[in-house]
NUDOMI-48152 format. One record per residue (C-alpha): x, y, z. Coordinates in nm, 2 decimals, padded with zeros to 4 digits. Layout:
<nodes>
(node (X, Y, Z))
...
</nodes>
This chain:
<nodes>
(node (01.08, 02.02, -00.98))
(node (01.25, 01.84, -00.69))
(node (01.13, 01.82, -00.36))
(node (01.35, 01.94, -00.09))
(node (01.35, 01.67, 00.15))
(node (01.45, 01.76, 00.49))
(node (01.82, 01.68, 00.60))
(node (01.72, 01.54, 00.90))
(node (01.62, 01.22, 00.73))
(node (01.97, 01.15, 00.68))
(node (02.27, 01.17, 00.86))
(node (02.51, 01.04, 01.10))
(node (02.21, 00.89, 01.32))
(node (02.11, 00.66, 01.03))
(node (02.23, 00.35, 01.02))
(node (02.50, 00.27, 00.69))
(node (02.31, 00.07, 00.43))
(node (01.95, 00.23, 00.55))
(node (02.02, 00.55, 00.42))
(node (01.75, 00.51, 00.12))
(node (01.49, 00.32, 00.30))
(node (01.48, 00.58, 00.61))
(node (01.47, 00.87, 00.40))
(node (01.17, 00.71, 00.20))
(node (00.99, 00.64, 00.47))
(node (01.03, 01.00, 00.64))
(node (00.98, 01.25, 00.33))
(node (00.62, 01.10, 00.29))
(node (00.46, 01.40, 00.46))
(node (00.61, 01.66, 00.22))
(node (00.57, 01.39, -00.11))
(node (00.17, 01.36, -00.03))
(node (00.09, 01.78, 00.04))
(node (00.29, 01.80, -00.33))
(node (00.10, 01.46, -00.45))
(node (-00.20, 01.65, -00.34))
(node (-00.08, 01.98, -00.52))
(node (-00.03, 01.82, -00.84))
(node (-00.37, 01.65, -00.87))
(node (-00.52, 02.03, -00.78))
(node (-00.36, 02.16, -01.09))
(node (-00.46, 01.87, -01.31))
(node (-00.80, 01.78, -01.16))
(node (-00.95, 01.94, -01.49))
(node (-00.78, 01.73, -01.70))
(node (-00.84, 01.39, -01.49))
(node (-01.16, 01.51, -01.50))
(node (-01.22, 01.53, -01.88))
(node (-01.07, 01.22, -01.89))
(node (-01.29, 01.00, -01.65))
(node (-01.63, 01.18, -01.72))
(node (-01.77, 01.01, -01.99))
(node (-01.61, 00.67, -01.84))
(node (-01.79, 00.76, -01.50))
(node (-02.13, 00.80, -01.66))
(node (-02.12, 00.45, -01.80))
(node (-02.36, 00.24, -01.55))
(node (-02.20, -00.07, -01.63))
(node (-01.86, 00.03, -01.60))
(node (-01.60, -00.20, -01.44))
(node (-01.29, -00.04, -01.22))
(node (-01.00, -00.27, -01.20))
(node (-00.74, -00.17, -00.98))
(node (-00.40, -00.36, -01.06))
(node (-00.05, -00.41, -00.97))
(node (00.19, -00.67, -00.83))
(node (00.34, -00.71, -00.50))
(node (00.29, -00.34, -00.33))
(node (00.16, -00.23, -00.60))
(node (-00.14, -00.46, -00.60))
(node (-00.22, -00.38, -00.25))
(node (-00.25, -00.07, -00.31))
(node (-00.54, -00.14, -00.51))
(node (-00.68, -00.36, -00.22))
(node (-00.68, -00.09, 00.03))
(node (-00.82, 00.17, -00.19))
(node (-01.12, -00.06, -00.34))
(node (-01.46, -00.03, -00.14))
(node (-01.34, 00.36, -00.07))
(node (-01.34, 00.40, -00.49))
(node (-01.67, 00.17, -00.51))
(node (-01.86, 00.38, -00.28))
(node (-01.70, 00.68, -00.41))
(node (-01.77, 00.62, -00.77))
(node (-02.11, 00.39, -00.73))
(node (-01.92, 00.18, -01.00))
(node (-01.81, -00.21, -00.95))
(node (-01.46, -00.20, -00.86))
(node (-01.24, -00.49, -00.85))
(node (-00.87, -00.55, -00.70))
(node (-00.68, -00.78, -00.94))
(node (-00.32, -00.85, -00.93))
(node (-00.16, -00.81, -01.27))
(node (-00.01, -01.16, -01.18))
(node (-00.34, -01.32, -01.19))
(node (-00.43, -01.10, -01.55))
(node (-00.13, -01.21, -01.70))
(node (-00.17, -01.57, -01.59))
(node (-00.55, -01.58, -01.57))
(node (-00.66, -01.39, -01.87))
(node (-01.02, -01.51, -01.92))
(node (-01.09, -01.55, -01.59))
(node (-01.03, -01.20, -01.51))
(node (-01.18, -01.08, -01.79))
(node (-01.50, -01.23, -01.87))
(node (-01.72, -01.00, -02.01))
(node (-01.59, -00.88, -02.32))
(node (-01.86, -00.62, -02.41))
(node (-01.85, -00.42, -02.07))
(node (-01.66, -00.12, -02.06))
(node (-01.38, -00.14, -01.82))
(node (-01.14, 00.11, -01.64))
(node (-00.79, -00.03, -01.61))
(node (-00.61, 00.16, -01.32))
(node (-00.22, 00.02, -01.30))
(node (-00.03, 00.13, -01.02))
(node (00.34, 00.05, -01.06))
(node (00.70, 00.25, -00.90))
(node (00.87, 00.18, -01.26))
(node (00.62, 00.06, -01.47))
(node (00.92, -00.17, -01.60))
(node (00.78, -00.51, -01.49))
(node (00.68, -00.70, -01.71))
(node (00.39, -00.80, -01.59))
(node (00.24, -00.45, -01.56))
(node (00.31, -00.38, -01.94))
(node (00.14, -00.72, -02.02))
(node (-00.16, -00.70, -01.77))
(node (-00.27, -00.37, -02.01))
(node (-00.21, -00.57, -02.36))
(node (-00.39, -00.85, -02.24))
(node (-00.70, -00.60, -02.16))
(node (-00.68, -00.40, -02.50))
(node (-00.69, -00.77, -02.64))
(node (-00.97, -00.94, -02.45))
(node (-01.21, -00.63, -02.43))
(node (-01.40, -00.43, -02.64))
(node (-01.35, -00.11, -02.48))
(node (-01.08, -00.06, -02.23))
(node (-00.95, 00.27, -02.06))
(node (-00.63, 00.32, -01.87))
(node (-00.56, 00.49, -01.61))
(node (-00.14, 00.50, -01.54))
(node (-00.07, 00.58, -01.17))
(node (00.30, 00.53, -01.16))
(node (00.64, 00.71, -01.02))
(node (00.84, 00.67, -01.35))
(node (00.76, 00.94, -01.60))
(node (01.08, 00.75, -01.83))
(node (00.92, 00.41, -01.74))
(node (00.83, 00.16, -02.03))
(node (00.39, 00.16, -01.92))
(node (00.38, 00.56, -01.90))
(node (00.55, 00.60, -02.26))
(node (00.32, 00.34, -02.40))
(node (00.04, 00.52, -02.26))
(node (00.10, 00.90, -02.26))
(node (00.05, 00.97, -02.57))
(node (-00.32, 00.80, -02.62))
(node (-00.63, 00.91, -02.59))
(node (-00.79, 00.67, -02.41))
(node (-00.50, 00.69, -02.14))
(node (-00.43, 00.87, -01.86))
(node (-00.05, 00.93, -01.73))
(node (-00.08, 01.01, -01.33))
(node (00.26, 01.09, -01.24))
(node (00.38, 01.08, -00.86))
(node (00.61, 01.34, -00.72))
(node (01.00, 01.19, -00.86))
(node (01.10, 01.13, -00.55))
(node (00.86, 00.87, -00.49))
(node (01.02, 00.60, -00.68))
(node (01.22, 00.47, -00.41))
(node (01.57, 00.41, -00.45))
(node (01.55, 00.16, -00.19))
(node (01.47, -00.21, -00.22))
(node (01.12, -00.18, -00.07))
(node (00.82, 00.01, -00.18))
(node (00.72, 00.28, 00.10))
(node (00.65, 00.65, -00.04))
(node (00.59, 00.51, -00.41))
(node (00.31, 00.29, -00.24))
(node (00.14, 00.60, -00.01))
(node (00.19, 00.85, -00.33))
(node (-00.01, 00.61, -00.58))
(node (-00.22, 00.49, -00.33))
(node (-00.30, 00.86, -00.26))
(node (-00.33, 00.98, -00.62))
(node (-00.61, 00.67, -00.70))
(node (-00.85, 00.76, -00.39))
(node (-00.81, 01.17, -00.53))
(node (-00.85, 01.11, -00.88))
(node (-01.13, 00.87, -00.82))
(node (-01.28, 00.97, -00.51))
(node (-01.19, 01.30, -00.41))
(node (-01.32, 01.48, -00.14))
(node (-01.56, 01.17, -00.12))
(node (-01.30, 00.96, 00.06))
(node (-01.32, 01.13, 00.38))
(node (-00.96, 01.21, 00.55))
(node (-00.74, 01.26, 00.29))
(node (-00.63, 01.60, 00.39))
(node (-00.54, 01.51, 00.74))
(node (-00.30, 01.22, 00.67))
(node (00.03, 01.45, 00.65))
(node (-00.04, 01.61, 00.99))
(node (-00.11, 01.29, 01.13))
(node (00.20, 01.10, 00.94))
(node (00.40, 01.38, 01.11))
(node (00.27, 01.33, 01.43))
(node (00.36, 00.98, 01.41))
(node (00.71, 01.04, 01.28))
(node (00.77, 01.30, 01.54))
(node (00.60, 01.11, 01.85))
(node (00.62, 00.85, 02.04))
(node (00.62, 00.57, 01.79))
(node (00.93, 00.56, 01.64))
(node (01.07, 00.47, 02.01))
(node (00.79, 00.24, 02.07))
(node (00.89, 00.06, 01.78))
(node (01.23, 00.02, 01.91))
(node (01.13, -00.13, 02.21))
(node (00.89, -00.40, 02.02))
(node (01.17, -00.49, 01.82))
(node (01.42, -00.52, 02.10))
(node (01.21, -00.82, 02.21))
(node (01.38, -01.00, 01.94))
(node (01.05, -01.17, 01.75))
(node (01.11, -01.43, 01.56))
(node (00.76, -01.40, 01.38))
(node (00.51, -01.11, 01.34))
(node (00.11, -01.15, 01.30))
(node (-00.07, -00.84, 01.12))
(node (-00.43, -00.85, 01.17))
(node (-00.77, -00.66, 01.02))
(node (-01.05, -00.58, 00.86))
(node (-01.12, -00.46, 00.49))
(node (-00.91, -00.22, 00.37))
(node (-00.70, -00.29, 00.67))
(node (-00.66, -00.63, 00.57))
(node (-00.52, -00.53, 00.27))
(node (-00.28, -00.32, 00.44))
(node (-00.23, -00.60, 00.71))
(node (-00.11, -00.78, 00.38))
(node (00.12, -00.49, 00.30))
(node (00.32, -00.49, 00.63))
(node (00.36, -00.84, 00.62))
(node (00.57, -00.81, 00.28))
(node (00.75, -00.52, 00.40))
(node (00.91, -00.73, 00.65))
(node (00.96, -01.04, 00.50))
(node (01.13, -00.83, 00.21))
(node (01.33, -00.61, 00.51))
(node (01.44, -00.87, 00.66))
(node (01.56, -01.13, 00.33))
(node (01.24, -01.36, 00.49))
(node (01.48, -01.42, 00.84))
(node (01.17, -01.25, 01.03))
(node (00.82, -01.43, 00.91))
(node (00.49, -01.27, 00.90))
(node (00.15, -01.34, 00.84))
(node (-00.14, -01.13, 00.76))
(node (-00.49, -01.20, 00.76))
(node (-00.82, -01.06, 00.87))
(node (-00.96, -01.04, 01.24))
(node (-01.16, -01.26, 01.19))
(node (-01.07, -01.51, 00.99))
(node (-00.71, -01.53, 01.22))
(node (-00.89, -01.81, 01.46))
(node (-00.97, -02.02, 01.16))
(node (-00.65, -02.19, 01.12))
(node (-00.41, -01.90, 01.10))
(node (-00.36, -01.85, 01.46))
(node (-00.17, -02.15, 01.49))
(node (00.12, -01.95, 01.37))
(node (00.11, -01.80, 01.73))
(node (00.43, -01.89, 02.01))
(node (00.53, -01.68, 02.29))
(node (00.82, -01.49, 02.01))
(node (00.46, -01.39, 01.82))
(node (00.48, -00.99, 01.79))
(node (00.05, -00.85, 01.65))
(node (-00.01, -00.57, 01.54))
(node (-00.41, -00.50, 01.49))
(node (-00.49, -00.21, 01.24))
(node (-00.84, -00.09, 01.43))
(node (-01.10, 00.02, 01.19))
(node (-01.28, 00.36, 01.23))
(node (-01.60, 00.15, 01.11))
(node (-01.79, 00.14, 01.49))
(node (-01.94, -00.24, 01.34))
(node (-01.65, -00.34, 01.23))
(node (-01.42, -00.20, 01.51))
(node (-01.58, -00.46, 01.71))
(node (-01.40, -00.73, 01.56))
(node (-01.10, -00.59, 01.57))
(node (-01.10, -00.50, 01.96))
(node (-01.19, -00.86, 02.03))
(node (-00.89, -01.01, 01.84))
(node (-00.67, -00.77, 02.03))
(node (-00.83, -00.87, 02.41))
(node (-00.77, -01.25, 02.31))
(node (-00.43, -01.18, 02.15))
(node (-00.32, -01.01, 02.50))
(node (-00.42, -01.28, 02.68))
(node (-00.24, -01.51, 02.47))
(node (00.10, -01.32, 02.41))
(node (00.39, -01.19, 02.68))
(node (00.31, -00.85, 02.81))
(node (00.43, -00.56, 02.50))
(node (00.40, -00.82, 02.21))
(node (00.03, -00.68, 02.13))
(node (-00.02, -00.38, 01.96))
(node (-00.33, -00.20, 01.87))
(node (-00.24, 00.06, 01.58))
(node (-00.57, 00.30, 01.60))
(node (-00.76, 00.67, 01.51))
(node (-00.97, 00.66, 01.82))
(node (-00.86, 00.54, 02.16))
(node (-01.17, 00.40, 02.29))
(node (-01.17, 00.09, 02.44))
(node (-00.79, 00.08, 02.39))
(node (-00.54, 00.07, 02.67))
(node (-00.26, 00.35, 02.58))
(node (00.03, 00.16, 02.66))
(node (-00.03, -00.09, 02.39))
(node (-00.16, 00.14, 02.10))
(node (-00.01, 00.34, 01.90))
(node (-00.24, 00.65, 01.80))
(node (-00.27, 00.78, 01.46))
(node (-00.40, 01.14, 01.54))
(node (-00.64, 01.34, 01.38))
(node (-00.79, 01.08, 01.17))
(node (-01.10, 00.98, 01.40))
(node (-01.33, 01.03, 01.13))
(node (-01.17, 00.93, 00.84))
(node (-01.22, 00.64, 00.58))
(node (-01.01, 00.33, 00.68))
(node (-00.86, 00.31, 00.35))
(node (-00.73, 00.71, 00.41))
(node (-00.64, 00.55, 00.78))
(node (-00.44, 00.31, 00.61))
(node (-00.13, 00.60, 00.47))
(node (-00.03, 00.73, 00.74))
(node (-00.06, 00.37, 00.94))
(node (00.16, 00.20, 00.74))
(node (00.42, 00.41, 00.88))
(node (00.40, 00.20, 01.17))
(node (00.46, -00.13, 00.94))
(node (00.76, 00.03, 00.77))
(node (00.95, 00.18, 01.08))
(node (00.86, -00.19, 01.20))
(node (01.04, -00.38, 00.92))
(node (01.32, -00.09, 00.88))
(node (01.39, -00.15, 01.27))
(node (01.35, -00.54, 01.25))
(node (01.60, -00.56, 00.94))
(node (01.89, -00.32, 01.11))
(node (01.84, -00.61, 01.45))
(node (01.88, -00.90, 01.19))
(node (02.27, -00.73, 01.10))
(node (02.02, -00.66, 00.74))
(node (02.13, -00.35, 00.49))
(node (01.76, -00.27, 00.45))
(node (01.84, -00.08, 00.08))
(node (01.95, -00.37, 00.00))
(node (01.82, -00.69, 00.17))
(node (01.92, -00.92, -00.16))
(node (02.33, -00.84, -00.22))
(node (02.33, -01.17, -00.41))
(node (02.00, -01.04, -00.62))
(node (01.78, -01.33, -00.52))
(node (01.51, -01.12, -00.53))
(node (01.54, -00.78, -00.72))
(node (01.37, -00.40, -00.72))
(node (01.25, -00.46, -01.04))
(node (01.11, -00.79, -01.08))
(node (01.32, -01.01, -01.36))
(node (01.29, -01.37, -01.47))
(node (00.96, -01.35, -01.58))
(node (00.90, -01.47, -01.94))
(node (00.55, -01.34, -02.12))
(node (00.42, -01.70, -02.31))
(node (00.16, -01.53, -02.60))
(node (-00.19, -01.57, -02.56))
(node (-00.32, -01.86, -02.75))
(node (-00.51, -01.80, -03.05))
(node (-00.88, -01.65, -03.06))
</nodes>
């Protein structure tokens, strides 16, 4: 059944060629209390599925997908390692398709294949999951995509060492870039996975709406009106990974005419920070780990010395040790799990790149008229594997 999404996320107020990308990013709210509502009715059956692979003591979780997709396994992977005391790797399914052996190296040891991918059409995501039923002796998939007609949930439906999570419809985006299809996987891995482990997962709607509704959305507006030519996402674990994520959004936003660079807090003043002038925006994603957290306020002090006054924002749970007018709040999540901080956060980065692509004269559904680079990845030829 469809989701009603509110009208209000389109209508005359929305710019013409945005009208995908803002509804995407606004119905998130609704599309994760229904995510969460589906997993409720089959956590029996996800269950049954990931007992006996859960028991193993040398099982190996490999979260995969490319582009979005394969940050969404980023962000969610010390969460699901804690969560599931398994080893859990992040592995793009660019690197399994291109690195087999080196991604695979143990043969012998069962392994948990989790592939999160919008239309599991790419080619890469169908290959990433042959490769591992080729190279391993006992492989397990679990399917966390937003297609049910896709090619990688009809291959995997129907077996029984599969698992087909299915995202609310609406999900897969319509529009160029990945925004609800990345929260609503994203999501669905740390509840399957982790459940009420991963601490925060029930507060992220109420705290996306906040944001939506709040000040935000105008304070984006006025970050982007200072015209930056280049943006700097900084911070720690998970957040890194979704430092990573807002970085692509608005290089993809914006057809690459604003540049970004992501990178951790502290590994920013070896090298990276070079990328800084005075048309530098940063944005630091504070962790709700008080050890790491440290880190991450120190970047932001040094960065607001460095930068023009409004150019440094703090995007944070808790406001301590934060000045007000440079952060943007993310309410009621004080307590939860940086990789659960990270949905409703990366609302910030995708109001960011939809405001920064409308101010580049950008048709942010479409950033790629002339289909340089395409919603569904093409151009990319399989070569077999060579010969065992």
């Amino acid at each position: 059944m469809k989701t009603a999404v509110p009208e209000t996320t389109e209508g005359p107020s929305v710019p013409q060629g945005a009208a995908h990308t803002h509804r995407e990013i606004h119905q998130q709210p609704l599309l994760w209390a229904e995510m969460a509502s589906r997993l409720t009715q089959e956590r029996s059956a996800i269950d049954v599925f990931l007992a006996p692979l859960l028991a193993e003591a040398r099982l190996r979780i490999v979260l995969t997908g490319a582009g979005t997709s394969a940050y969404a396994g980023q962000i969610a992977r010390s969460a699901l390692a804690r969560a599931t005391g398994r080893a859990v790797e992040a592995v793009a399914t660019t690197d399994i398709t291109a690195h087999p052996d080196t991604c695979f190296e143990e043969p012998d040891r069962p392994t948990l294949l989790v592939s999160f991918a919008r239309s599991g059409n790419s080619p890469e995501s169908i290959a990433a999951t042959e490769i591992a039923d080729r190279l391993l002796d006992h492989c397990a998939h679990l399917v966390i995509t937003c297609n049910t007609d896709g090619a990688l949930a009809d291959r995997h439906r129907h077996r029984a060492d599969s698992y087909v999570l299915l995202t609310p419809p609406e999900a897969e985006d319509q529009g160029f870039a990945m925004t609800s299809s990345l929260t609503c996987m994203l999501l669905g891995a740390l509840s399957a996975l982790g459940g009420s482990s991963v601490q925060g997962l029930d507060d992220c709607a109420a705290a996306a709406r906040g944001l939506l509704s709040g000040a935000v959305p105008a304070r984006v507006e006025e970050l982007t009106d200072r015209a930056p030519d280049r943006f700097v996402y900084l911070g720690s674990g998970a957040l890194q990974a979704l430092a990573g994520e807002s970085a692509l959004k608005l290089l993809e936003l914006t057809g690459g005419a604003v540049t970004a660079l992501p990178e951790s807090s502290l590994g920013f003043r070896h090298g990276p920070k070079a990328f800084l002038t005075q048309r530098t925006a940063a944005i630091v994603y504070v962790s709700n780990n008080p050890y790491t957290r440290q880190y991450d306020l120190d970047i932001f002090r040094e960065l607001r010395g460095a930068l023009p006054a409004g150019q440094v924002v703090a995007v944070a749970a808790r406001p301590d040790g934060l000045p007000a007018e440079h952060t943007w709040l993310v309410e009621g999540m004080a307590e939860a799990e940086d990789a659960a901080l990270a949905l409703p956060a990366v609302l910030c980065a995708q109001l960011i790149a939809l405001a920064a692509s409308l101010a580049c004269g950008m048709r942010p559904d479409n950033p790629f008229p002339d289909g340089e680079v395409n919603r569904v990845v093409q151009g990319v030829t399989i070569h077999p594997l060579p010969a065992r």
